[in-house]
N, C-alpha and C positions, 0 to 999 in steps of 0.2 A: 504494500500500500504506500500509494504517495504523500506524504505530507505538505502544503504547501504554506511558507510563511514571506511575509512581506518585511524585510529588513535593511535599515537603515547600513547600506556599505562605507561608514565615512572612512576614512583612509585608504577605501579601494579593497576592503575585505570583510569579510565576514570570520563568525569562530563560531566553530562546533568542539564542543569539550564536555568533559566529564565534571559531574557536577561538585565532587571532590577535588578537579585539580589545582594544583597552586601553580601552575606558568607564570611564568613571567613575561609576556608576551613585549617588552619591552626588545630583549633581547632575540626572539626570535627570527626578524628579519633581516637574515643574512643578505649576501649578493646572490649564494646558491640558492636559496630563498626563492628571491625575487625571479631569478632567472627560472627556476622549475614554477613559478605563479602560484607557489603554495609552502607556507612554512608549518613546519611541525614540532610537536613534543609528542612524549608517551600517550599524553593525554588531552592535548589538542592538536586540533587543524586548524588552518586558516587562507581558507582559500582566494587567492585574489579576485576581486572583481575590474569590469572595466570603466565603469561608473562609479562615480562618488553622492551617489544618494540613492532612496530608496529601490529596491532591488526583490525581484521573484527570484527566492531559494526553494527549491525542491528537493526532501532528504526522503531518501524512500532507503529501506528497513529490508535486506530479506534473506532468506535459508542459506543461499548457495549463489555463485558468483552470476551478477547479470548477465545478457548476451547483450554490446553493447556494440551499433556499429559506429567506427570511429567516422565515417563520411559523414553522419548527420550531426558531429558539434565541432565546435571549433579549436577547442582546448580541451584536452584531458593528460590528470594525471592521477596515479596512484600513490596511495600511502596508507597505513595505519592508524588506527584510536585505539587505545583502551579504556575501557569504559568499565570501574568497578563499583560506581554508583549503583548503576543500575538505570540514572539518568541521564539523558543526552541532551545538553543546553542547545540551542541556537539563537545567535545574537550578534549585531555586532559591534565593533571595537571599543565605543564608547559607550553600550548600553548598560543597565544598573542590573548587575547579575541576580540577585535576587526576583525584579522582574521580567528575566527574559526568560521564552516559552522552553519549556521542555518535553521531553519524549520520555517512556520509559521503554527501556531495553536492557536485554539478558545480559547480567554482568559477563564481559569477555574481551575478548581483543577482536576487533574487526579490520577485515581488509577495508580501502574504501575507495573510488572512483570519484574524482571532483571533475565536474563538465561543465563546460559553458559552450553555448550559441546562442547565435543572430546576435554576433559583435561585432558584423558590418552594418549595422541597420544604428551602429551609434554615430555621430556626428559629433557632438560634444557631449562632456560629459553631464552636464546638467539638463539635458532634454531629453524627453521622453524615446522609449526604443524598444525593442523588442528581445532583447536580450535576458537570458533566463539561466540558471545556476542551479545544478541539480546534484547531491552526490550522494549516491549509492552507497550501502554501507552490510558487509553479509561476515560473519566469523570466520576468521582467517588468522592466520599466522604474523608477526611483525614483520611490514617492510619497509624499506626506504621511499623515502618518495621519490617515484620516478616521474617522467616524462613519455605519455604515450604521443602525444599529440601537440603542437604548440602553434598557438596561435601568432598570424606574424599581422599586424597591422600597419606595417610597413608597406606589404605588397595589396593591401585595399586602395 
């Protein structure tokens, strides 16, 4: 099942994390970081957006790895959570953790897929577009965040 929430991307990101963890998300935004579109810890993500305001995130929940074709988005990459809450925050960077929404989910470690498309349909960043942020999340093993996909807005 798809979830879908409306969040504020101010710095260009969003964060899914464990509702336990202590990140420091100050520190998180390496160059490799930046360059792979998504920073990590054990127990968060944060995956870049291409916009700096509100933003359609879709976190969909499921058994076993998605079948995802990588021609219908723009960006994707992989990575890890652990989640031993039990709750799955989504929010972003400057929102008041206590009020941001949460999910509940099987305490474990999940693989996860962050995607975006229709990040040609932006023109700047503060107008409306069609651009949407989705990331899959199914119990898996820790990985590194990789790069399946990367979007180049250069060649738009």
């Amino acid at each position: 099942m798809i979830q879908i929430f409306s969040i504020f991307a101010d710095y260009f990101q969003f964060i899914l994390m464990d509702e336990d963890s202590q990140t420091d998300f100050s520190t998180i935004w390496t160059a490799e970081a930046l360059d792979k579109t998504l920073a990590s810890t054990e127990t968060a993500i944060c995956p870049v957006t291409f916009r700096n305001i509100d933003v359609t995130v879709e976190i969909e929940i499921l058994d076993s790895p998605p079948i995802i074709n990588l021609a219908d988005w723009d960006n994707a990459v992989e990575a890890s959570i652990t989640i031993s809450s039990g709750k799955l925050i989504i929010m972003g960077c400057t929102d008041y953790i206590p009020d941001a929404p949460r999910i509940d989910i099987q305490p474990a470690t999940y693989h996860c897929i962050s995607l975006a498309k229709g990040l040609d349909t932006i023109k700047t960043e503060w107008e409306s577009a069609n651009d949407l942020y989705r990331v899959c999340l199914w119990p898996g093993s820790y990985r590194t965040p990789q790069i399946l996909k990367k979007y180049n807005h250069l060649n738009t």
